[in-house]
N, C-alpha and C positions, 0 to 999 in steps of 0.2 A: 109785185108785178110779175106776171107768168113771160118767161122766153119767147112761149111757144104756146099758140093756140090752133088746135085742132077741130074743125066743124066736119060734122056728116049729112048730107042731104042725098034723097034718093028724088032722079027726075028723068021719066022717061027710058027707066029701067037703065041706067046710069047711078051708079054711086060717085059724090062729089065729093073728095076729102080737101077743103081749104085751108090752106093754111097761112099764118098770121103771125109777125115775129120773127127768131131766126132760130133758122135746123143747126145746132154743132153738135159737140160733141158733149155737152148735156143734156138737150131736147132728144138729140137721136133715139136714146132707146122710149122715151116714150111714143116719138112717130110710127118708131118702129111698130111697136105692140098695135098702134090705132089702123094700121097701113095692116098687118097681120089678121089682125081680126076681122077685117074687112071681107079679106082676099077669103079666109076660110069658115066664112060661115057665108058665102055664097055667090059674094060679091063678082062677078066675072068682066064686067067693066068698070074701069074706074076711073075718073078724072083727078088728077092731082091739080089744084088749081094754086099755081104761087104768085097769083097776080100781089098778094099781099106779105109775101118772103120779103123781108128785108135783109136775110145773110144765109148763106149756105157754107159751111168747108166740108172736106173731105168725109168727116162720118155722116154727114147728114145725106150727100152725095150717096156715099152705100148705100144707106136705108133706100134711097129712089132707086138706084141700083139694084137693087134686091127686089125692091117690089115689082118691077118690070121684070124679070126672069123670073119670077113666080108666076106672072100675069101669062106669059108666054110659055112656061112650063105646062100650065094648066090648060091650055088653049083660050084664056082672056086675054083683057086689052087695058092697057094700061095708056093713058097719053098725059103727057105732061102740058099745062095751059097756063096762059100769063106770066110766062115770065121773062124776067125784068134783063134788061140790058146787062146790071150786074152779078146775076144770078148766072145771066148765058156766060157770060164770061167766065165763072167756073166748070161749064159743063165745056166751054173753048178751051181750056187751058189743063182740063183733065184728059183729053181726046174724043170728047164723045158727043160732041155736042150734033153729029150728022148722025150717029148712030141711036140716037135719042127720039122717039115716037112727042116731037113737039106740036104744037097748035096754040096759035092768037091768042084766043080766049076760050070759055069753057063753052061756048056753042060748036067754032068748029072741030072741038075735038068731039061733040059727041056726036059732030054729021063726019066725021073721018073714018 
């Protein structure tokens, strides 16, 4: 049984990375590399959709972390979608939850 499942779809000149499972600190470096390779081979928006995250801690947080200041380094966009009461309560409890480029679902982040 895999942790963590990563999908890529392109829609509207949006890249959708969803993701499925839980981000810790074993999945991490692989989101990482999927979330990496994204960003540099051209990807300049990108919806993270964790309507289906069922757990996040602290390294998986970076890697989101990371890919938003890369997004904004480069001048892309990163927004984060669907996520879950439990998930937000990590990005509350880390400080960052207003400082986080969030949206409902993956439509309103690709009209934001």
């Amino acid at each position: 049984m895999e942790l963590l499942t990563v999908s890529s779809t392109e829609r509207d000149g949006w890249t959708i990375l969803a993701l499925v499972g839980q981000l810790d600190v074993a999945t991490a470096p692989d989101f990482r590399q999927a979330l990496q390779e994204a960003q540099y081979t051209g990807a300049n928006r990108i919806v993270l959709d964790l309507a289906s995250l069922e757990f996040l801690d602290s390294f998986g947080l970076g890697v989101i972390l990371g890919g938003v200041k890369r997004a904004a380094t480069h001048e892309g966009r990163l927004v984060i979608a669907g996520v879950s009461p439990r998930v937000h309560q990590v990005f509350e409890l880390a400080g960052i939850a207003d400082a986080l480029p969030l949206a409902d679902d993956v439509d309103q982040a690709m009209s934001s």
